[in-house]
C-alpha positions as CSV (number, residue, x, y, z in Angstrom):
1,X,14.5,26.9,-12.2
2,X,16.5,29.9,-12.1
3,X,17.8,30.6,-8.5
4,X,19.2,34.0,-9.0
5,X,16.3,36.2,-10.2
6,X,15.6,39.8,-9.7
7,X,12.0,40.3,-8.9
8,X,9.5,42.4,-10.9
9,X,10.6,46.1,-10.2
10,X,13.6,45.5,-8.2
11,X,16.7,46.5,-9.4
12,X,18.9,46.0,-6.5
13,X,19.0,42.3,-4.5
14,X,16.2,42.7,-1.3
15,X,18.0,42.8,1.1
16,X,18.4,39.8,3.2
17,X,17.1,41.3,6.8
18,X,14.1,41.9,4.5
19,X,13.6,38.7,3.0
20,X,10.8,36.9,5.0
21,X,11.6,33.1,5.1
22,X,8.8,30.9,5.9
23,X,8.3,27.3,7.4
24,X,5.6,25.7,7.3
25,X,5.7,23.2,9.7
26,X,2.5,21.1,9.5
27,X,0.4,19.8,10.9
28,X,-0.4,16.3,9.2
29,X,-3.7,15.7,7.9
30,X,-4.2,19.5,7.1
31,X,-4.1,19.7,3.6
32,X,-0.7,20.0,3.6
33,X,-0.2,17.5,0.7
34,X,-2.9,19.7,-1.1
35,X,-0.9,23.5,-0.4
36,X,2.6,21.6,-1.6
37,X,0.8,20.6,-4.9
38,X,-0.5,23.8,-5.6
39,X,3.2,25.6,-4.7
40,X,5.3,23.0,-6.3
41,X,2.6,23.4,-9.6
42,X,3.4,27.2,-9.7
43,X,6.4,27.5,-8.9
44,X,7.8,29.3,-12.1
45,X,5.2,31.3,-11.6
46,X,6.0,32.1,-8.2
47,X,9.6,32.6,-8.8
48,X,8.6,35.7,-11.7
49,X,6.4,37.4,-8.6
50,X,9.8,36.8,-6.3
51,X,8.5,33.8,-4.5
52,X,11.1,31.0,-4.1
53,X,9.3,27.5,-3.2
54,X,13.0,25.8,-3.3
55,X,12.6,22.3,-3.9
56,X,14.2,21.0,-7.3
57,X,12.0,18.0,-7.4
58,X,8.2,16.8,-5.5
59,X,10.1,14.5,-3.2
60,X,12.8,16.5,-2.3
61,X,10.4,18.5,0.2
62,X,10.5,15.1,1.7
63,X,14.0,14.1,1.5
64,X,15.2,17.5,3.0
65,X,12.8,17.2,5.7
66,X,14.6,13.8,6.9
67,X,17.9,15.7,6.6
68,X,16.6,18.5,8.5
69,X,15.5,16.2,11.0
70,X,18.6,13.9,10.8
71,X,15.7,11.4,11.1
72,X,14.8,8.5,9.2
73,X,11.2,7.4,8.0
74,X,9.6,4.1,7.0
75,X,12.7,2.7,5.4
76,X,15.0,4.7,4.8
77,X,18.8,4.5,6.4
78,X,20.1,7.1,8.8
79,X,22.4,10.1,6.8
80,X,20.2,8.6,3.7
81,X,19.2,12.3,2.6
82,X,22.7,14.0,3.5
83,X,22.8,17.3,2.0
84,X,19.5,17.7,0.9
85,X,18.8,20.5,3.5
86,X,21.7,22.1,2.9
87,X,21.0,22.7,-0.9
88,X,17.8,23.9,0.3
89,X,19.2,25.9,2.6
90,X,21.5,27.3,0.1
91,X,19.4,28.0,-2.1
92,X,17.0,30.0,0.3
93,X,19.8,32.0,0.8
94,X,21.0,32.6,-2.3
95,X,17.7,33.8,-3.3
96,X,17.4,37.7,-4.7
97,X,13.6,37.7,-4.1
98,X,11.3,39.0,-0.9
99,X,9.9,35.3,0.0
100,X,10.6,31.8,0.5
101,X,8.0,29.6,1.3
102,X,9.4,26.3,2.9
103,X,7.2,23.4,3.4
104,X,6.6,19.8,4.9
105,X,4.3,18.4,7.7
106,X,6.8,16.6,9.3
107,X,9.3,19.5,10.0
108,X,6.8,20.4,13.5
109,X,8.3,17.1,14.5
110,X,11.8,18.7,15.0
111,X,14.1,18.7,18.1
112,X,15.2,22.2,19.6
113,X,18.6,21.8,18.4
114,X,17.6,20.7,15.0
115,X,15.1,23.6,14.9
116,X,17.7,26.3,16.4
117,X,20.1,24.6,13.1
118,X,18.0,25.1,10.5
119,X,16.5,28.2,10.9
120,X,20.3,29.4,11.4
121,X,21.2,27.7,8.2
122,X,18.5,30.3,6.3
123,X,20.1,33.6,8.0
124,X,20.3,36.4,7.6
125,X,16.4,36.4,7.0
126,X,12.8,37.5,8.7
127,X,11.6,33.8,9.8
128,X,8.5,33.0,10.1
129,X,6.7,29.9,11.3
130,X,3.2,28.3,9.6
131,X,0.8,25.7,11.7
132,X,-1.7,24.8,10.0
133,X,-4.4,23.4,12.6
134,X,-7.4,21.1,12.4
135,X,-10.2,20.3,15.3
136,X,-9.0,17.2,17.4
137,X,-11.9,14.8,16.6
138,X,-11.2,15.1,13.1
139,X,-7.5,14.4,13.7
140,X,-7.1,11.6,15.9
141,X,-9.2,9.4,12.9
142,X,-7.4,10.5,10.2
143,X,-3.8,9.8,11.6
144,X,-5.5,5.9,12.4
145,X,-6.2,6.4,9.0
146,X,-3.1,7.4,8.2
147,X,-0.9,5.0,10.1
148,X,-3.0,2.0,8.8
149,X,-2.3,3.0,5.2
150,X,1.6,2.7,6.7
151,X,1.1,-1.3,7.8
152,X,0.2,-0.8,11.1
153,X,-2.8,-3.4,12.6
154,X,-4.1,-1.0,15.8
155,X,-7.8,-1.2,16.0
156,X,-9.2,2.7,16.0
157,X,-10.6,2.3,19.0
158,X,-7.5,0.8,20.8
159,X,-5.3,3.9,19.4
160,X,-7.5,6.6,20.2
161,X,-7.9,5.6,24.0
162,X,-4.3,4.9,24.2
163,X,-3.2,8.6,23.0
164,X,-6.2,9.9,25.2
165,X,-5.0,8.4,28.3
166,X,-1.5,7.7,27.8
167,X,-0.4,10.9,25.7
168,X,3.5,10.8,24.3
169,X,3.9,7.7,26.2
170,X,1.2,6.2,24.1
171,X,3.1,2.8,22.1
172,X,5.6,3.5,19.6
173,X,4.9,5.1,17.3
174,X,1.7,6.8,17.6
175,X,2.5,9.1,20.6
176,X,5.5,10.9,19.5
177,X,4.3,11.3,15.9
178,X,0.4,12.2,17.4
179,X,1.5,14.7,19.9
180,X,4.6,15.6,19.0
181,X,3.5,16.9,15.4
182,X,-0.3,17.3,15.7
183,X,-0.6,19.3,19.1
184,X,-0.2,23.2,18.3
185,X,0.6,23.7,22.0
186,X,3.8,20.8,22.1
187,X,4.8,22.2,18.7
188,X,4.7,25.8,18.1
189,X,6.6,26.5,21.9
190,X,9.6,24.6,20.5
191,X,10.5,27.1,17.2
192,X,9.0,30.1,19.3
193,X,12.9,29.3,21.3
194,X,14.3,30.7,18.1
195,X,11.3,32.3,16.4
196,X,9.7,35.5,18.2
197,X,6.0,34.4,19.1
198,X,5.0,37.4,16.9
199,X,6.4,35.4,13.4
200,X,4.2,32.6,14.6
201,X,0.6,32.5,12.0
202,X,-1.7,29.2,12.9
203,X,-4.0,29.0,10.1
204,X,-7.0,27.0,11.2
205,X,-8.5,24.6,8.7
206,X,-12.3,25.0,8.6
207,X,-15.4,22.7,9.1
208,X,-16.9,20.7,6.5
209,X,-18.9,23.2,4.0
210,X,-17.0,25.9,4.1
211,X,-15.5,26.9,0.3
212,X,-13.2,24.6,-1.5
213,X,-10.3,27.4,-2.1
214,X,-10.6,28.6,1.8
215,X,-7.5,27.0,2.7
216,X,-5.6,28.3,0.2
217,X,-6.8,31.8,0.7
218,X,-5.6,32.4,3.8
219,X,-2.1,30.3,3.6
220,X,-1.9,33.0,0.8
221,X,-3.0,36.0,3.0
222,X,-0.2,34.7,5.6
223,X,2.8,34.5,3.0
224,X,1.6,37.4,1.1
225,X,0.2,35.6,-1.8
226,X,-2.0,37.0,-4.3
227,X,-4.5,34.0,-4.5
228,X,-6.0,34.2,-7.5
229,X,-3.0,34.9,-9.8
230,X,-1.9,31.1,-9.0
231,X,-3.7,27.9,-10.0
232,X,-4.8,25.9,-6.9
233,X,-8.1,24.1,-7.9
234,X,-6.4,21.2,-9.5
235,X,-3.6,20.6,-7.3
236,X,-4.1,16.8,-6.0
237,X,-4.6,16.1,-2.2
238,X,-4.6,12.9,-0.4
239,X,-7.7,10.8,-0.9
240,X,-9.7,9.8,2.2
241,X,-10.8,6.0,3.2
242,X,-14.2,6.0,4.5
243,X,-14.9,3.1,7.1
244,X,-15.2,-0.5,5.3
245,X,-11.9,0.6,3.1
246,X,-9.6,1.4,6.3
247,X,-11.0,-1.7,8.3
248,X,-10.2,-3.9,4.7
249,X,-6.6,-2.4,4.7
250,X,-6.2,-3.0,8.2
251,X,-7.1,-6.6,8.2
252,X,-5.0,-7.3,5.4
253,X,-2.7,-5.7,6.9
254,X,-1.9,-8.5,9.2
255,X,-1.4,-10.7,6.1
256,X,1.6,-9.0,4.2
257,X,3.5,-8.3,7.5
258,X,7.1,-9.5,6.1
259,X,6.3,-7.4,2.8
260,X,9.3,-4.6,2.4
261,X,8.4,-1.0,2.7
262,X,9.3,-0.9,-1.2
263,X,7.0,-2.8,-2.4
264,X,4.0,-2.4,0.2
265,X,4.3,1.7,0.3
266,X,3.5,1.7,-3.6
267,X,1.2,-1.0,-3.6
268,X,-1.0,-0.7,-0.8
269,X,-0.7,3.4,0.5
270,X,-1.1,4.5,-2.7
271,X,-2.4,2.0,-5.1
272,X,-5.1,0.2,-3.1
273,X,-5.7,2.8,-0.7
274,X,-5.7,6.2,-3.0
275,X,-6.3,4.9,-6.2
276,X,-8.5,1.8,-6.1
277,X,-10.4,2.3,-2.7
278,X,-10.9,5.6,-2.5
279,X,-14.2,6.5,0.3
280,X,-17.3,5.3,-1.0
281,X,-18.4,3.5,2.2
282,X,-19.4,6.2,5.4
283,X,-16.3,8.4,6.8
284,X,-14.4,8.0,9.4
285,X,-15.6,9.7,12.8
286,X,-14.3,9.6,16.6
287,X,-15.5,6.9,19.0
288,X,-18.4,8.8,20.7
289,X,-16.7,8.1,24.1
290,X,-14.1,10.3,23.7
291,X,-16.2,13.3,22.0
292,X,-16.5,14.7,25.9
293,X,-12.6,14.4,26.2
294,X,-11.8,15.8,22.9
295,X,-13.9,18.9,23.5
296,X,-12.3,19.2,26.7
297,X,-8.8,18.9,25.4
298,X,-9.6,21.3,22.0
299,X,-10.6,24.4,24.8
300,X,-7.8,24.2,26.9
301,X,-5.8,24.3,23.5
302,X,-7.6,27.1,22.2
303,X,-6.4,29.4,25.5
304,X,-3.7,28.4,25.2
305,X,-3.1,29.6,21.4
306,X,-4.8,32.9,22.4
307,X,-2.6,33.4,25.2
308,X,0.2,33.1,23.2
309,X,-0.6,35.6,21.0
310,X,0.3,33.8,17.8
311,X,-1.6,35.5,14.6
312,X,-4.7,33.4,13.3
313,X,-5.9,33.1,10.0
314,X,-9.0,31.6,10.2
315,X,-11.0,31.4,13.5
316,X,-9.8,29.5,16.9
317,X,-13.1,28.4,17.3
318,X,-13.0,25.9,14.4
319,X,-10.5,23.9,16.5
320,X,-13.5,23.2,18.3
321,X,-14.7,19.6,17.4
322,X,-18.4,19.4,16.4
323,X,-20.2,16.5,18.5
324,X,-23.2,16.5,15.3
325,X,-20.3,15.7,12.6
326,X,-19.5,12.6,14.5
327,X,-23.2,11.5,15.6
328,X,-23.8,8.5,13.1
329,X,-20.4,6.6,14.4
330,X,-19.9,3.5,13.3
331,X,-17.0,1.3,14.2
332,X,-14.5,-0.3,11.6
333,X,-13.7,-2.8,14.5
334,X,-17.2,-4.3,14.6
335,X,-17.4,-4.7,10.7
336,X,-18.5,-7.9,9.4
337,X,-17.2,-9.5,6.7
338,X,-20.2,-9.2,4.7
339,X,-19.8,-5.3,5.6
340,X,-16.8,-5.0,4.0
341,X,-17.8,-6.7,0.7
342,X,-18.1,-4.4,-1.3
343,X,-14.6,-2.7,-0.1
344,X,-13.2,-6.1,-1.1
345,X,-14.3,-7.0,-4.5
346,X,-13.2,-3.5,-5.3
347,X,-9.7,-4.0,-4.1
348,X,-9.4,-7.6,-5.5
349,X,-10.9,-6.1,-8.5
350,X,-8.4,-3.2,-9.2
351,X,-5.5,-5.3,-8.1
352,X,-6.2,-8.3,-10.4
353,X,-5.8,-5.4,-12.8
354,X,-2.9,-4.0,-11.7
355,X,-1.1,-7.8,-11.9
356,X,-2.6,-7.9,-15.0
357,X,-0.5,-5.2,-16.8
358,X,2.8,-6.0,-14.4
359,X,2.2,-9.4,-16.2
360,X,2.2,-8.1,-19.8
361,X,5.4,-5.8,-19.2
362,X,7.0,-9.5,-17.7
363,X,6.0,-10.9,-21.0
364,X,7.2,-8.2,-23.0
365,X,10.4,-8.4,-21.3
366,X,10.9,-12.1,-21.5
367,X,10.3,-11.7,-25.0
368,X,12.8,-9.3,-25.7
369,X,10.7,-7.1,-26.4
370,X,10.6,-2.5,-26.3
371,X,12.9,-1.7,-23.1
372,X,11.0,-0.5,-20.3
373,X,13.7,0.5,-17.6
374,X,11.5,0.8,-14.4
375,X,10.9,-0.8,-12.3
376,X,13.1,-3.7,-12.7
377,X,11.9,-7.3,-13.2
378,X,12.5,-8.9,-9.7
379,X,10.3,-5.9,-8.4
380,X,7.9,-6.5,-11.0
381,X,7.8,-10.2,-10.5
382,X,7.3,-9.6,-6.5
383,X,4.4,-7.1,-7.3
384,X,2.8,-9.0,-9.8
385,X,2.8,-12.2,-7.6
386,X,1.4,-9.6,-4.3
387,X,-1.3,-8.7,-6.4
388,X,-2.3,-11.9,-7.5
389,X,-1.9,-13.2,-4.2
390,X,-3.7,-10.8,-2.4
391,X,-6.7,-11.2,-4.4
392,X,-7.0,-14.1,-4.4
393,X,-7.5,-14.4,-0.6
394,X,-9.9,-11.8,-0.9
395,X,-12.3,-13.1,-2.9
396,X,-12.0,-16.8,-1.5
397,X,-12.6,-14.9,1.9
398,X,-16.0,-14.1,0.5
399,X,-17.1,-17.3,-1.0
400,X,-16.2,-15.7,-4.6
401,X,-13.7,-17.9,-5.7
């Protein structure tokens, strides 16, 4: 992609005080994954209407994030992602266009002095911030969700009291990545120290059955976007677990403890979980006994987002969790075996498959056969022998075997 690009009708550079920068700074579980797609996907188109979406690759919105951060994630080794941000960075600032568009959930989780950094590292430039925002009933399952699909064992009813009562100082992990990256009122105050409240745009995500293409519409009418000219209806988002399929992951969870983030992250949060198990069985909903809190809690956020007089596209109000949406609870805790059946012999099912064709490209390697580069053959040995392993337990757990 071609960094230096005069935009349509321009014949001089915009000027920098005129470029608008934005960062969109989650939250999580807010179709983010979904908006990143779609950008990434157009991106050469974007770049002819003088749009710069500056990430050379998928991951590195990712990658630069981490650097941004100077955190690490799930793995990875502190000063891993060095210079990412910087080329980012760079490249925002070398960019001849009106708009940058900068993107990753996990940037909302940023300390002052990281924030104050970055957004000096893009200067001279009109910054912007982007929150995308979701009703709090609707969160709180899908970050269980999400952290189960990440190894972790809590039950859902275990880490939704514990982030109720405790807050931040809920355990480690889940209160500093809940609060500190889901809650619009810890967030947004922390980049409005360097951001002027007025550059601030919450775009609320709207209830079930409102239109598919919503979303996209108004992160579109925020950045200035014409949403129609770009191609959003395909763009992939992250595929939800209903009930039975988190509860399955959860409790095999326990079983693969000692299994290295290399091998589990591809095998189980996105083969088994996205791609296998997908949400056949009932969603996900919030433990009725907190549907009194989380109204509570969603108001007082609300006022305080009006009070603040950040712009909203979309409606405050759809922060408001609806009690009805969550009436027919059941709890993934109190699953039986016999519940979860189905769940299972899909999982052992696709991933008897999946060993199946690691164990031809063994064969075809042992027999010196066409090269086939990655992954190489210890990690296909160790994810052939997980696969084979794990469904095996499954189906002997049900009396199949």
């Amino acid at each position: 992609m071609r960094l230096r690009r005069r935009t349509p009708g321009h014949d001089e550079r915009t000027s920098d005080h005129d470029k608008r920068v934005f960062f969109h700074v989650g939250a999580p579980k807010t179709g983010t994954t979904y908006l990143q797609n779609a950008l990434f996907a157009n991106r050469d188109e974007l770049t002819e209407q003088g749009v710069l979406y500056p990430y050379q690759d998928a991951g590195q919105s990712f990658r630069s994030m981490l650097d941004f951060r100077g955190a690490t994630w799930a793995g990875s080794r502190k000063g891993q992602f060095a210079g990412e941000w910087d080329g980012v960075a760079q490249r925002t600032r070398d960019w001849m266009g009106g708009t940058v568009i900068i993107s990753n959930e996990l940037l909302g989780g940023s300390s002052p002095d990281r924030i104050a950094a970055g957004v000096a590292s893009v200067q001279p430039a009109d910054v912007h911030v982007i929150f995308s925002a979701r009703d709090l009933a609707r969160q709180l399952v899908s970050d269980w969700q999400e952290h189960i699909k990440h190894k972790h064992t809590v039950t859902l009813e275990k880490f939704v009291d514990d982030l109720v009562e405790l807050g931040l100082d809920a355990p480690e992990p889940f209160g500093e990545l809940f609060w500190g990256m889901h809650d619009a009122a810890h967030v947004l105050p922390l980049w409005e120290t360097v951001v002027p409240a007025e550059n601030i745009h919450v775009v609320t995500v709207p209830h079930p059955g409102a239109p598919a293409d919503i979303l996209w519409r108004r992160f579109c009418s925020v950045t200035g976007l014409d949403p129609d000219r770009y191609e959003s209806r395909s763009a992939p988002a992250n595929r939800s677990m209903g009930v039975a399929e988190t509860e399955l992951v959860r409790r095999m969870n326990s079983q693969v403890r000692g299994m290295p983030v290399e091998i589990y992250d591809p095998l189980v949060r996105k083969l088994l979980a996205e791609d296998i198990l997908g949400g056949q069985s009932p969603k996900l909903m919030l433990p009725p006994h907190q549907m009194t809190w989380a109204c509570q809690r969603s108001s007082q956020l609300i006022e305080s987002l009006r009070k603040a007089g950040y712009a909203v596209e979309g409606d405050l109000d759809e922060l408001m969790p609806r009690p009805e949406d969550h009436a027919a609870y059941l709890s993934p805790t109190e699953q039986t075996d016999s519940d979860l059946g189905d769940a299972a012999v899909r999982a052992a099912t696709g991933l008897l498959r999946h060993a199946g064709r690691q164990r031809r490209r063994i064969l075809e390697l042992q027999r010196g056969g066409r090269e086939l580069p990655p992954p190489p053959p210890d990690r296909i040995h160790r994810s052939y022998r997980f696969g084979r392993r794990t469904a095996g337990k499954v189906l002997r757990r049900l009396h199949l075997r």
